[in-house]
C-alpha positions in Angstrom: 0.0 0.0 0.0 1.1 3.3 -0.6 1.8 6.2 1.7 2.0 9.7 1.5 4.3 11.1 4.8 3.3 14.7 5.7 3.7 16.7 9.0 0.1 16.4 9.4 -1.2 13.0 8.5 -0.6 9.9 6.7 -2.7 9.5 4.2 -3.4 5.7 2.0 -3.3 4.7 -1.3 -7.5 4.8 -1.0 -6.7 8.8 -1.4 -4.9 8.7 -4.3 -7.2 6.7 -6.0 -10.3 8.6 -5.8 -12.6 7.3 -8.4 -12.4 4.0 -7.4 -14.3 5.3 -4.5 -17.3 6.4 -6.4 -20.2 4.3 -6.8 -20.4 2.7 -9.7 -21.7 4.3 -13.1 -22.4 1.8 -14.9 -25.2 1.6 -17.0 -27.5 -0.7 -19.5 -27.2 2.1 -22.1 -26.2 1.6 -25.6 -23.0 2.1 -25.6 -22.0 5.5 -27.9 -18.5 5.5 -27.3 -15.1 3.1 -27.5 -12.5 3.1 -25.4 -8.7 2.5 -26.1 -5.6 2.2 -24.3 -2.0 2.5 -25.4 0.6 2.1 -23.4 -0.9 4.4 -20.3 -2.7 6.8 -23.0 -6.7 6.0 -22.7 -9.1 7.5 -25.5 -12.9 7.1 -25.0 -14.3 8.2 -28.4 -17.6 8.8 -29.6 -18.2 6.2 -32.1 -19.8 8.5 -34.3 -16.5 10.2 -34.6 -18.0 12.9 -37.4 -20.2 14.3 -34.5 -17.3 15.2 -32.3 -17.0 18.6 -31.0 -15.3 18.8 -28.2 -12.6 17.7 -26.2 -11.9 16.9 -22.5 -8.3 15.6 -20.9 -9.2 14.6 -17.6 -5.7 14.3 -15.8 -5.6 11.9 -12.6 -3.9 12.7 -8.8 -0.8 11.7 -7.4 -0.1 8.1 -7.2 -2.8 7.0 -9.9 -3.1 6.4 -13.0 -5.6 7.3 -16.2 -7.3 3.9 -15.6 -8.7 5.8 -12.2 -10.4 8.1 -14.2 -11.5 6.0 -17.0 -15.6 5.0 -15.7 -15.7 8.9 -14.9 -14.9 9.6 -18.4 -17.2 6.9 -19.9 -20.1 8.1 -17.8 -19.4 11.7 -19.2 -19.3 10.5 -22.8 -22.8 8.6 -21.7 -24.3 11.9 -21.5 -22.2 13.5 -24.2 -22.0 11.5 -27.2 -20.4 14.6 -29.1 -17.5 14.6 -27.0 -13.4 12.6 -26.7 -12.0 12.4 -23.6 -8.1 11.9 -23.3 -6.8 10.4 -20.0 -2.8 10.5 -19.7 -1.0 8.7 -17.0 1.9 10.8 -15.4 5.2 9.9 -15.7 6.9 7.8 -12.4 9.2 9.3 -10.9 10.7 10.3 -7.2 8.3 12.5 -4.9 10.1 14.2 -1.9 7.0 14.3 0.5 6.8 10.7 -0.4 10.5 10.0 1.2 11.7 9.7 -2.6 9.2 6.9 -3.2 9.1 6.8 -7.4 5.3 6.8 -8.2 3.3 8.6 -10.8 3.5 11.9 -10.4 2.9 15.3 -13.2 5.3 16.9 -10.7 7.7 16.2 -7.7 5.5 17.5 -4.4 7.8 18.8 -1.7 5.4 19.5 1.2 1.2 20.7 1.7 2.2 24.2 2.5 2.1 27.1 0.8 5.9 27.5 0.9 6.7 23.9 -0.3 4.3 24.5 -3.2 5.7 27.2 -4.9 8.5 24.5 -5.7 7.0 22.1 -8.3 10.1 20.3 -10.3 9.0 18.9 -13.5 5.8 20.6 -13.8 6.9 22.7 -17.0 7.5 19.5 -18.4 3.9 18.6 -17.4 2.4 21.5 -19.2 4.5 20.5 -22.2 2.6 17.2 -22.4 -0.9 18.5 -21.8 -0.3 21.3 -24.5 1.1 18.7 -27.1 -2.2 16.8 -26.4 -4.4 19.5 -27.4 -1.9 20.4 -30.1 -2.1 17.4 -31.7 -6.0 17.5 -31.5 -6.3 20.6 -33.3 -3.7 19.4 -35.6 -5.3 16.5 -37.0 -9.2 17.0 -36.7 -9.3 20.6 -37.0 -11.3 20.8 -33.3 -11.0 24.7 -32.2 -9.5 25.0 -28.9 -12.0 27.0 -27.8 -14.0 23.4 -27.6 -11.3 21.7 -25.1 -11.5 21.3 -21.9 -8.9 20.7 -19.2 -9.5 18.8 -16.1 -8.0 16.9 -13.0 -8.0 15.7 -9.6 -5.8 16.6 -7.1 -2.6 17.4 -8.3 -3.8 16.7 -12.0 -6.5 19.6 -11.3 -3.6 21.8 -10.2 -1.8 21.2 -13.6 -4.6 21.8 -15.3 -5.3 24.9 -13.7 -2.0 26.2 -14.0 -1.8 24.9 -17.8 -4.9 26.2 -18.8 -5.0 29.9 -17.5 -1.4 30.4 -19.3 -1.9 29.0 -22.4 -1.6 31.7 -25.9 -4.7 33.1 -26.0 -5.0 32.0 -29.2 -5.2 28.2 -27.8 -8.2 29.7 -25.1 -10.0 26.7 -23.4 -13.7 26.5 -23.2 -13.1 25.8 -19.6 -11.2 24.3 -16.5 -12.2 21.6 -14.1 -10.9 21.0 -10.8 -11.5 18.7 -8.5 -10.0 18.8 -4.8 -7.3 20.3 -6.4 -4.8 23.9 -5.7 -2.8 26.0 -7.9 0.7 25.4 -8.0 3.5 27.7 -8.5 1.7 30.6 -7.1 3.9 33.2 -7.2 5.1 33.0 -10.4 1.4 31.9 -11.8 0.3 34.7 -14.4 -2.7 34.3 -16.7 -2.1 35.1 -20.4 -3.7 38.1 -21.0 -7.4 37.3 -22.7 -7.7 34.3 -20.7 -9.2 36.1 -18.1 -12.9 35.0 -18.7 -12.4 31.6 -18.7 -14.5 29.5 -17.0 -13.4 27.9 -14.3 -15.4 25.2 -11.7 -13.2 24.4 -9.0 -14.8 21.5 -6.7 -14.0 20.5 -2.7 -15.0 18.9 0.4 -15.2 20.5 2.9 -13.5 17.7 5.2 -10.7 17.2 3.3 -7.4 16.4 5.1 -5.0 16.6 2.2 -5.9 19.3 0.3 -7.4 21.3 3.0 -10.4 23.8 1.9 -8.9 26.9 2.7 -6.7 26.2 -0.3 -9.1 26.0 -2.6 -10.3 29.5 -1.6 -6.6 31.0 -1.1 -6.6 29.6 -4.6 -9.0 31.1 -6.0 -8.3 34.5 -4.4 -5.1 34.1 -5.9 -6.1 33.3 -9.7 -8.5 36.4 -9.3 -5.9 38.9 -7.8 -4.7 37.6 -11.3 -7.6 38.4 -13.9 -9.8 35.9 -13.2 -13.3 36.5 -14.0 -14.9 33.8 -13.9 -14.1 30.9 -10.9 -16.5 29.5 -9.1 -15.9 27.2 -6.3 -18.7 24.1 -5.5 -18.2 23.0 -2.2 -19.3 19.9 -0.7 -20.0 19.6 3.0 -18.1 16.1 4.4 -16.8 14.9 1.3 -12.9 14.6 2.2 -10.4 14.3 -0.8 -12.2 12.1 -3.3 -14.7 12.2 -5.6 -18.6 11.8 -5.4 -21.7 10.9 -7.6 -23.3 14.3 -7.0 -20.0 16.0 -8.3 -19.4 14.5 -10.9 -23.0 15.6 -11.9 -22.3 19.0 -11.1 -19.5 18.6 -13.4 -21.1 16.8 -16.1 -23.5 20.3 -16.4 -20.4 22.8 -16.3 -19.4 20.4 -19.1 -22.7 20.7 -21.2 -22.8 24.5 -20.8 -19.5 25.0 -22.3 -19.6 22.3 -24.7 -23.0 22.8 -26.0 -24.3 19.8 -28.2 -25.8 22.3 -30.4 -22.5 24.0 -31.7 -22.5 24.8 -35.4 -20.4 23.4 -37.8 -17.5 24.6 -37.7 -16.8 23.2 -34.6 -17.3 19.5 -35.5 -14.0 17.7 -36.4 -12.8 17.7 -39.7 -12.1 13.6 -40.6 -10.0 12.0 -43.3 -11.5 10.7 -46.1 -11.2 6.6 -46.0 -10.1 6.6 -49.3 -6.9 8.5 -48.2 -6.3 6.0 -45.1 -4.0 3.3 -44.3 -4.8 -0.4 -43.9 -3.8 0.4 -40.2 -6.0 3.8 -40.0 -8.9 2.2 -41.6 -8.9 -0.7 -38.8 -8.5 1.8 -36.3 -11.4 3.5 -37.5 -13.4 0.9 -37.4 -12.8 0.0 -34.2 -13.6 2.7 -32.4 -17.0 3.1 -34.2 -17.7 -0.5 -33.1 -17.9 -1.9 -36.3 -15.6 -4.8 -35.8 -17.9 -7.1 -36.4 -18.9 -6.3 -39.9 -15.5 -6.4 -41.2 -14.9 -9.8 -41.0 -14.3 -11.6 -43.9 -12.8 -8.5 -45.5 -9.8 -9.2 -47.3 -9.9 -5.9 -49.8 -9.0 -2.5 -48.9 -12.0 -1.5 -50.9 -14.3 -3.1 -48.6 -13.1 -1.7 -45.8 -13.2 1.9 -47.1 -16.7 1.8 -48.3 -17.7 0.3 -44.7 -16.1 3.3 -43.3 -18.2 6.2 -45.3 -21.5 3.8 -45.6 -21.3 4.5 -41.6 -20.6 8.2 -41.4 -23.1 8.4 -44.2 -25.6 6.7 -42.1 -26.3 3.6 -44.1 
């Protein structure tokens, strides 16, 4: 079992792995979405991958991994068929307030205090990651960033609050989630200018014993001594440093007002046409849309490009 060592408490590996936690959301619906792992790297995509548009990377805490926050992110896509979630798994390696302990970890954690947490080694090399993510998003489908959506819990909330409010404007988010999380860094934090209006939901217990609540609202303080405009803080009386049903709720609607269903055109993804694929792009296509099943027997890659734009055409 893992442990966390700090002057305060000790705190279990149940902490770190929040979601597992949660009551289950499991459900007889049809399912709308795959789900894919590579090598730490899970994708849950909406099968009908010509309605996408939006994004969400849902970044996991300290000590876990994107599996955590994988039947989060399948719930979520439940509800919104139109969206991808990314979950990336941080990298292992030594955490100081862990006695040196190699774990996952976006950054190296030195103490709970405000003092110990303005120094965050690795973190830039955090950001780099979660900006490459979103790069390569709007690189390949054409998906405006101003349809993505950062998010994490814990530490992963932190990097995505810190990563999100100083991105170019012209990569603005649609919003930030974060869930018992902090900002790090907080002295030399500074939002880009024009990201001041982002929307920001930052959720907390009330109860919680690791990050304490009064962090949450020094946070916020802080990121609105910066700019900030728009961060609103959901708190939720008992809940310690986990995640609940009712929160994720709460989230799921902060999702679906920034990523509305109805958004026009030119915010849906821009796919490549089958004929253009690879043999190997062409069976990952078909995979995700869950049409596995009618391939078999294919031998031709004529068959398989034709099942490909019958199924974005409906047919």
């Amino acid at each position: 079992m893992i442990q966390i060592f700090s002057s305060r408490l000790v705190v279990t590996a149940l902490t770190l792995f929040p979601s597992r936690l949660v009551a289950s959301f499991s459900t007889n619906l049809k399912m709308s979405f795959s789900t894919h792992r590579d090598n730490g790297l899970i994708t849950v995509t909406p099968k009908n991958e010509g309605g996408q548009s939006g994004l969400v990377v849902i970044c996991h805490g300290l000590g876990d991994s994107a599996e955590g926050f994988v039947d989060v992110a399948e719930h979520l896509a439940k509800q919104m068929p139109h969206v991808k979630f990314i979950l990336p798994t941080a990298p292992t390696q030594p955490v100081t307030m862990n006695m040196g302990m190699a774990m996952a970890s976006w950054y190296d954690i030195v103490g709970l205090d405000e003092r110990s947490n303005e120094n965050c080694k690795g973190i830039e090399s955090s950001v780099s990651t979660l900006s490459n993510i979103l790069k390569a998003e709007h690189d390949t489908t054409g998906l405006p960033y101003h349809r993505m959506v950062l998010a994490g819990f814990s530490q992963g909330g932190a990097l995505s609050l810190f990563t999100g409010m100083q991105l170019p404007v012209a990569k603005k988010l649609a919003g930030i989630v974060v869930m018992s999380g902090y900002l790090p860094c907080a002295q030399s934090f500074k939002i880009s200018p024009g990201l001041e209006d982002t929307p920001i939901l930052h959720c907390h217990g009330t109860a919680d014993p690791m990050v304490r609540h009064d962090m949450a609202l020094k946070s916020q303080k802080k990121v609105q001594e910066g700019g900030s405009t728009k961060y609103e803080i959901k708190s939720y009386d008992g809940m310690q440093h986990t995640v609940i049903p009712e929160e994720i709720t709460f989230v799921q609607t902060f999702l679906q007002s920034i990523l509305s269903v109805d958004a026009d055109e030119s915010c849906k993804v821009k796919l490549k046409n089958p004929s253009d694929m690879t043999m190997k792009e062409l069976r990952a296509t078909i995979v995700r849309a869950g049409l596995t099943h009618k391939s078999v027997g294919m031998m031709e890659k004529s068959e398989f490009v034709n099942l490909v734009k019958n199924h974005r055409e409906g047919k």
